[in-house]
N, C-alpha and C positions, 0 to 999 in steps of 0.2 A: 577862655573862661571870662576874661574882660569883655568879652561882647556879651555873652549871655546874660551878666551882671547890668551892662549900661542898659539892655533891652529889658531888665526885668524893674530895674529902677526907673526908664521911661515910661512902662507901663503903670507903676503904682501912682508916679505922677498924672498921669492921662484919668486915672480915678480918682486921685483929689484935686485935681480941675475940673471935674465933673462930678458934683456929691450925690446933689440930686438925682443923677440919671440911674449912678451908680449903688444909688441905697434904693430906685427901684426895683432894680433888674435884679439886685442880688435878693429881696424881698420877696420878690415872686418867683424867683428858685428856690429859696427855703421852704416856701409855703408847698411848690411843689414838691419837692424832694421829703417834705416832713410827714404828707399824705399817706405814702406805702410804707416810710421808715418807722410813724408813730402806729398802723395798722398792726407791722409786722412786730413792734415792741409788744402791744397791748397781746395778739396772738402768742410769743412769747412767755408774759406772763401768766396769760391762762392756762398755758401749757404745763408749767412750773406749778400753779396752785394744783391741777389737774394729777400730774405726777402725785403729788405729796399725797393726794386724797387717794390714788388708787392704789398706793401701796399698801393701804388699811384695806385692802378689799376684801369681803368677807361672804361666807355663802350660810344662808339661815335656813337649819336642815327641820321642818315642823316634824313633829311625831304625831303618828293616830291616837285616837283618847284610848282605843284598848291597846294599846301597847303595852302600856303596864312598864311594873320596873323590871322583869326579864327583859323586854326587848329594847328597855333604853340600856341595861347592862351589854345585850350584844351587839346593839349600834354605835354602843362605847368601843369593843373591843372590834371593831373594824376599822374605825377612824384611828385607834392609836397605830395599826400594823399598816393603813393605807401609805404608802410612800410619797403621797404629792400631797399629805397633807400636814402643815406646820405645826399648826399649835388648832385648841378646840375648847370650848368650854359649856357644861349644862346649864340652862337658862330655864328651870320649873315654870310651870304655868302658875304658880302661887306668885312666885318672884318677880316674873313679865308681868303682871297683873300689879305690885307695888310699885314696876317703873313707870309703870302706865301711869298710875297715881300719882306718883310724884311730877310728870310732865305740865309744862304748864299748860294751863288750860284745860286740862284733860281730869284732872281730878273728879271732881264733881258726876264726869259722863263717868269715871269708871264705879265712883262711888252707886251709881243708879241701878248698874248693872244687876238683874237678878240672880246672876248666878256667870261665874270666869268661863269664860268662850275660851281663851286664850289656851293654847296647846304648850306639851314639853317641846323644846328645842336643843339644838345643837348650833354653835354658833362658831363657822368653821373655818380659818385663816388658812390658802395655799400657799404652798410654796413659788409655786409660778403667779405670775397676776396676770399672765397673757391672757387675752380676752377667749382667744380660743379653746385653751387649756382650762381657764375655767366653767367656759360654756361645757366642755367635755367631761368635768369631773360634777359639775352640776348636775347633768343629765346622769350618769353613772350611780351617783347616792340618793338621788329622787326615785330612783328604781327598787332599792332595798328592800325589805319586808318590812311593815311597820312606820315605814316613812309617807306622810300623809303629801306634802312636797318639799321644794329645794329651790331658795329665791336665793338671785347673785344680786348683792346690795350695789354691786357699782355698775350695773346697768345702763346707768345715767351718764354716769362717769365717761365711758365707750362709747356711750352717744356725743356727749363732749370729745369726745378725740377726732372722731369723724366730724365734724364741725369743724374743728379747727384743724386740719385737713384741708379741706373746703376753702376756709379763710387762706391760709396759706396760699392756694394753686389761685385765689381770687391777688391778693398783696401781687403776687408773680407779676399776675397779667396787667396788675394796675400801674405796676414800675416800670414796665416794658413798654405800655403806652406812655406813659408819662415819661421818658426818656424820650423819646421818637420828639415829642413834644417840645421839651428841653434842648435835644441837638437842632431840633428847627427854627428855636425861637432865638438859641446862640446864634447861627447862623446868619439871621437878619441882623443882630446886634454887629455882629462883624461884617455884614456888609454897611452898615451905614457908616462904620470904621474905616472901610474902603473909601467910601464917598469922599471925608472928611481929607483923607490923605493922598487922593486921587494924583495929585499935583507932583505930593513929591515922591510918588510909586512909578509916576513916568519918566523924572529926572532919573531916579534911581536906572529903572529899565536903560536909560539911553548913555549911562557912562558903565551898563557892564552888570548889574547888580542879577547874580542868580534870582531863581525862581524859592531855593528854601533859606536866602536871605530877606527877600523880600514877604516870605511867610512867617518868619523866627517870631517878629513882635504879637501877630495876631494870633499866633499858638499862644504865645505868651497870657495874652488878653482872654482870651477862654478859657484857658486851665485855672486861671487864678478867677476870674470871674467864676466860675464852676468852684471855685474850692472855696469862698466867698459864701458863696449862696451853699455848696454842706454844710459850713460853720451855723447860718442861720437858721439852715433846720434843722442841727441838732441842736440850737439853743432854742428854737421853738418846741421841738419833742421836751427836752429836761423839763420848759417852765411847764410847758401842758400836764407832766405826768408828775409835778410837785403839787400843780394845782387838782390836778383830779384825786390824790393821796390826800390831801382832806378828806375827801366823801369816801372813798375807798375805805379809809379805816375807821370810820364811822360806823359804816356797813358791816366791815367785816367783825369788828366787836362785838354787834347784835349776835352774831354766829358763834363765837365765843372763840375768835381766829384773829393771830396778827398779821395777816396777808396786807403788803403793801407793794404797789407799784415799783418796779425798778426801771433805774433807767439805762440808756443804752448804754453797754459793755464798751470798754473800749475796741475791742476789737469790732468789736461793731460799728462805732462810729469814725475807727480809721476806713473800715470798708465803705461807708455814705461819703465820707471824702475824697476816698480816692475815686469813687466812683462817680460823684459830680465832678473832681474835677479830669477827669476822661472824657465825658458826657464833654464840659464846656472844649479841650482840645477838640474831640470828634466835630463838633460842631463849628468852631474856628477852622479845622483843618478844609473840609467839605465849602465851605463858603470860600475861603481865600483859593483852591484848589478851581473852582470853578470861574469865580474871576479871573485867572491866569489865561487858563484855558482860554475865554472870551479876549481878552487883550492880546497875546496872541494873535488870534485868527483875525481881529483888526487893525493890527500894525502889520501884516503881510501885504 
């Protein structure tokens, strides 16, 4: 344990002997590392406003002008014994025409109006909000007698899921690059850490020193480099997404919503740490691992 301890307090020394090098490199790990981790936050939270809004999903059942009040009585009495459907409520054509009125902007156009276009409706909450299920129960009460048609108000909604979908399997491939990136650019960091100590990695070699002693410090040196550089990006993700929550709820107020930005969970940002700091090992490991190799086959 006393060895692991001297190697981990040489190395923190070896970065405050070195500030500059070491405030760049950890710099341009955060920067990298904040790229897929701030993507996957923002996707994240759209997925969370997303949820909220398609739990309200709703399906807007028109009625024909001759329908009359029998057949909104028996479109009544269908939807109460329908079993996949929650709750429901009538919306006259006199009524939809005063909300119309009341909308902003809209006044005036409805006031012009010769005579209310607007038909009776049914305004219909499922019990499931699967998209399929409600494609299926859509289709089924557009068919009725008397029903003129049947729109699913969160249409859009599912169009946002699939999107962000999309972003998701895009965030994937962009960490997966950008890792590859990360273990290559450790890598050369710990070789030029080979260079620096060339000298006394050969004394070491020639009175005996194994091969994962003489690896211990530069694992060392990239895990905590790598764990360095998560800390900076996820203090670049917090400021980014404090800073875009100004305009965020600026926005969302116009909409009459307190939707705000969160920032990464922890459990999320123990996983960007732990996972930079594996990235910086992998990448210490692979670079000192190959050196060996080479030293070796030119000391035989």
């Amino acid at each position: 344990m006393s060895r692991h301890w001297r190697t981990l307090m040489g190395t923190l020394g070896r970065f405050v002997s070195t500030p500059l090098a070491t405030l760049v490199t950890i710099s341009v790990m955060g920067i990298a590392l904040s790229l897929p981790a701030g993507l996957y936050l923002l996707l994240s939270n759209l997925g969370q406003a997303s949820s909220s809004l398609e739990t309200q999903a709703q399906i807007s059942l028109f009625l024909k002008p001759e329908s009359g009040k029998n057949g909104q009585n028996q479109i009544e009495q269908k939807l109460k014994r329908h079993a996949e459907i929650k709750t429901f409520r009538f919306v006259g054509r006199d009524q939809a025409l005063k909300e119309l009125s009341a909308s902003n902007g809209l006044g005036d156009l409805a006031a012009g109006l010769p005579n209310n276009p607007l038909p009776d409706a049914f305004i219909i909450t499922a019990r499931d909000n699967d998209a399929d299920q409600l494609d299926k129960l859509r289709l089924e009460i557009s068919q009725w007698p008397g029903v003129e048609a049947a729109e699913l108000d969160s249409a859009w909604a599912r169009r946002l899921n699939a999107m962000l979908d999309l972003g998701q399997q895009l965030t994937f491939m962009l960490a997966i690059l950008l890792a590859f990136g990360l273990v290559a650019g450790m890598g050369n960091i710990i070789r030029l850490q080979i260079l620096t100590r060339l000298d006394e990695i050969e004394v070491s070699k020639l009175i005996g020193a194994t091969d994962r002693f003489i690896r211990l410090p530069f694992l060392y040196h990239g895990a905590l480099q790598g764990l360095l550089g998560g800390l900076a990006g996820w203090g670049i993700i917090t400021l980014g997404a404090q800073l875009l929550n100004l305009s965020v709820t600026r926005l969302s107020n116009l909409y009459g919503s307190n939707f705000q930005l969160e920032g990464l969970a922890l459990a999320d940002a123990a996983a960007l740490l732990g996972f930079s700091a594996i990235l910086g090992w992998v990448g210490a490991y692979i670079a000192v691992s190959h050196f060996l190799r080479h030293f070796q086959r030119s000391h035989h």
